[in-house]
Structure formats: structure tokens, C-alpha cells
N, C-alpha and C positions, 0 to 999 in steps of 0.2 A: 605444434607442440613437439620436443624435443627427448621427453621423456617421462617419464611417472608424475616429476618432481614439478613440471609445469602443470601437470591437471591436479595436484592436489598439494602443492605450495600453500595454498590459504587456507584448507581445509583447519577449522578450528575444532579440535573436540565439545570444549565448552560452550558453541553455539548450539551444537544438537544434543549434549546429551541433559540424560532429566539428574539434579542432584537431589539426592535427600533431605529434607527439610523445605524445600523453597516450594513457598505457595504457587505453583504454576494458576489454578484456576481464577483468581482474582485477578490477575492481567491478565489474561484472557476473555473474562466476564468483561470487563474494562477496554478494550480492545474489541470486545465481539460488538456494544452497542455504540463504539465511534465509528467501525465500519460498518452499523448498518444505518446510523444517521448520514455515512457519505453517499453508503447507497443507495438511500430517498434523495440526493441531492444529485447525485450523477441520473439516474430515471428523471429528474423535474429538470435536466437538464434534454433531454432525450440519447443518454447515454443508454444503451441497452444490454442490462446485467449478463448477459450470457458472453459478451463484448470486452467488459471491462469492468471490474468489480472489487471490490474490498471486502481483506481478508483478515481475520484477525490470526494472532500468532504471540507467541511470548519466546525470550530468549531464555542462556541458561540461568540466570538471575532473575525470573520470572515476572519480569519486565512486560509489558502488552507490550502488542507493535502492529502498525497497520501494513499490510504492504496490498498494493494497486495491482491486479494480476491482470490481463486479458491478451487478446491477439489484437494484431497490427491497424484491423480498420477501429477496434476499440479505441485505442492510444490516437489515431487519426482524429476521432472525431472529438475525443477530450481536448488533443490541441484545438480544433477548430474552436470551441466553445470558449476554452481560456482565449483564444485570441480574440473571438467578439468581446468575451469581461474585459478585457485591456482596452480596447475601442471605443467602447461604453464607457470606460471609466476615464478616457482622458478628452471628451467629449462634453464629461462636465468638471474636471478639472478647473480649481480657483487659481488663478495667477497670482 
């Protein structure tokens, strides 16, 4: 990076900060049980929560949002899994 303006060119105010009026907690509430229904489904996969895990969060419009956090063999082993589901699934693919 070159100067200031490369580490924080994107930096949006309106992504981090809270405005007045806007329901954060409902997207949030909303967002906390889609990522904990992904993360019954990542463990029944043997993805292992400390690994790789879903997070809930809201933006500044108080939006839910999931985001997929973990370290490198987490992400390792989520690919490996989507790529058995793909294997699986064209396996019994109808022509």
C-alpha cells in the first residue's frame, strides 16, 4: 500500500456506524437463528465450530447478515464437503 488512502479508500461510515431510529435488533434476532440453523448443519457436516462458524451481524440499515468466519483448515474442510455435495449430486443427476 502506497499511502493512507489505500488502507482505508473503502472504509464506509454507514457500514459501521448505529443510526437513530433503525431497529438493529430484529436483523440481528433474524440473522442470530439463520446462523445457528447453518451451524447445526456445518457440525452434521463435521465441520467443527471453533473452525468455522456463522456469525450473525446487521448493517447500517439494520439489515441481518450472515457472514462465515473461521481459520484456513475450517474453509479447507467446508470446501472438501461442498465438493463431496457436488459429486453426490451429479451422481444422481437426470439427463
Amino acid at each position: 500500500m502506497d499511502s493512507d488512502d489505500d488502507l482505508f479508500g473503502d472504509l464506509d461510515p454507514d457500514s459501521w456506524m448505529w443510526l437513530p431510529g433503525v431497529d438493529y435488533a430484529a436483523g440481528w434476532r433474524e440473522a442470530r437463528d439463520a446462523a445457528e440453523g447453518l451451524n447445526v448443519a456445518l457440525a452434521a457436516c463435521g465441520v467443527e465450530r471453533q473452525q468455522l462458524r456463522a456469525v450473525a451481524d446487521t448493517d447500517a440499515a439494520g439489515q441481518g447478515w450472515v457472514r462465515l468466519v473461521g481459520v484456513p483448515a475450517g474453509w479447507q474442510r467446508f470446501g472438501r464437503v461442498l465438493r463431496a455435495i457436488v459429486e453426490d449430486a451429479r451422481r444422481y443427476e437426470v439427463s
